[in-house]
C-alpha positions as CSV (number, residue, x, y, z in Angstrom):
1,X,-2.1,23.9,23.6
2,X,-5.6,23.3,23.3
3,X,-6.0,26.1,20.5
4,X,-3.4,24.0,18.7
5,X,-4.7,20.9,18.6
6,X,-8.4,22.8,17.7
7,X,-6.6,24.3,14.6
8,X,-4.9,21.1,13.4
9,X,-8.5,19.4,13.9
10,X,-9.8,21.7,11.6
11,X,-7.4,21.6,9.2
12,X,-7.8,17.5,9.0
13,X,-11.4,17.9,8.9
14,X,-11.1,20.8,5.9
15,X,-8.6,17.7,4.3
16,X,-11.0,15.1,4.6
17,X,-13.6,16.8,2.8
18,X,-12.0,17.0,-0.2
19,X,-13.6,13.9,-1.4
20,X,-12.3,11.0,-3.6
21,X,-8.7,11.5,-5.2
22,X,-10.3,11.0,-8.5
23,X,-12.6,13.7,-8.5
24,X,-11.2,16.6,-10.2
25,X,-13.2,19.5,-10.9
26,X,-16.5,20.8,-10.6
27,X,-18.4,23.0,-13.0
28,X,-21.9,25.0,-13.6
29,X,-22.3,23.5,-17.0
30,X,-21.5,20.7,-19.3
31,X,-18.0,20.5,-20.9
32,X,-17.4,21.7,-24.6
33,X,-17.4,19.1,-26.9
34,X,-13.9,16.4,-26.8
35,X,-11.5,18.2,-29.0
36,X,-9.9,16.1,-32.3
37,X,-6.1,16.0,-31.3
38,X,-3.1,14.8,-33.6
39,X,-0.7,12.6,-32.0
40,X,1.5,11.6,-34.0
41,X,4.1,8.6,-33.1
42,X,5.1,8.2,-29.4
43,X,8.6,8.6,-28.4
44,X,9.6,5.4,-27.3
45,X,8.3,1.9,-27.3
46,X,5.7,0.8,-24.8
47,X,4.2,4.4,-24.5
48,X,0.2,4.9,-24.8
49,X,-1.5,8.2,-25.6
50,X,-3.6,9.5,-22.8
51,X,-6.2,11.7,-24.4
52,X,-6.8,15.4,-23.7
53,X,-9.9,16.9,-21.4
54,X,-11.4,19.8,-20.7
55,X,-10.7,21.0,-16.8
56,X,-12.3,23.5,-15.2
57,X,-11.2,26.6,-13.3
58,X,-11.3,30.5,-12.7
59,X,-14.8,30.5,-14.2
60,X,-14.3,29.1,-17.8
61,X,-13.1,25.7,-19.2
62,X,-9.6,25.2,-20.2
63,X,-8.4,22.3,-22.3
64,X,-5.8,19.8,-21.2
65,X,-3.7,18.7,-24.0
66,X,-3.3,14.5,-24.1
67,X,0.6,12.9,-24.0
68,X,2.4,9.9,-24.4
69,X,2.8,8.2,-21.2
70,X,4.4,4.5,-20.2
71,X,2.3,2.7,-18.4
72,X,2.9,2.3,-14.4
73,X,3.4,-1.5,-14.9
74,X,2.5,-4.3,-17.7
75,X,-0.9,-5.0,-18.8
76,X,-1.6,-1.5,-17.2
77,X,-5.0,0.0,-19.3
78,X,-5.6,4.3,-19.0
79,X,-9.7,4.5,-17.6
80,X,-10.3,8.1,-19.4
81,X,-11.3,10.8,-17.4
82,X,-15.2,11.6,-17.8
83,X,-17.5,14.6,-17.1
84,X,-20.7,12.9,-15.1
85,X,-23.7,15.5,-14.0
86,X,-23.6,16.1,-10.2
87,X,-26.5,17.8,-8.6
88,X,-27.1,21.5,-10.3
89,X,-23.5,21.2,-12.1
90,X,-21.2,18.9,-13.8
91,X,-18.5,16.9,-12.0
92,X,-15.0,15.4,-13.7
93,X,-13.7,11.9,-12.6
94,X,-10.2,12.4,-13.2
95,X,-8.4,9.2,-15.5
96,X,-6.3,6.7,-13.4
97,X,-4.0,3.7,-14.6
98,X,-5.8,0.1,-13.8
């Protein structure tokens, strides 16, 4: 029993540590420069484009193509995602609905 509860601790604890929601990768190096995307026009009334990003995984950047979204409720605004410099790397503050 006791190993039990010991394993499920550790597993909260590994959980916990994940940091902030927000925070979404975590890179070596700065980001390639914001690529230029064509959007054309959305698909419905009352959608906003959310702009492309670069994430970050198995060693390289990979870019995120933007979308047309509807916003979780009205007068909603999109916060953009941003790359921000974090110690010897680069960390990215995923974009959230406000």
């Amino acid at each position: 029993m006791k190993r039990y509860l010991l394993i499920g601790a550790l597993g909260l604890a590994a959980l916990t540590g994940c940091g902030d929601y927000r925070y979404g990768y975590y890179a070596p190096g700065p980001p390639p420069a914001v690529r230029a995307e064509y959007y054309g026009n959305p698909p419905g009334p009352g959608h906003v484009w959310v702009n492309g990003y670069w994430g970050y995984s198995g060693n390289r950047y990979a870019w995120n193509n933007g979308h047309w979204e509807r916003p979780p409720h009205r007068n909603a605004r999109w916060t953009p995602g941003r790359w921000d410099r974090d110690g010897h790397g680069y960390r990215y503050h995923k974009g959230y609905w406000r």
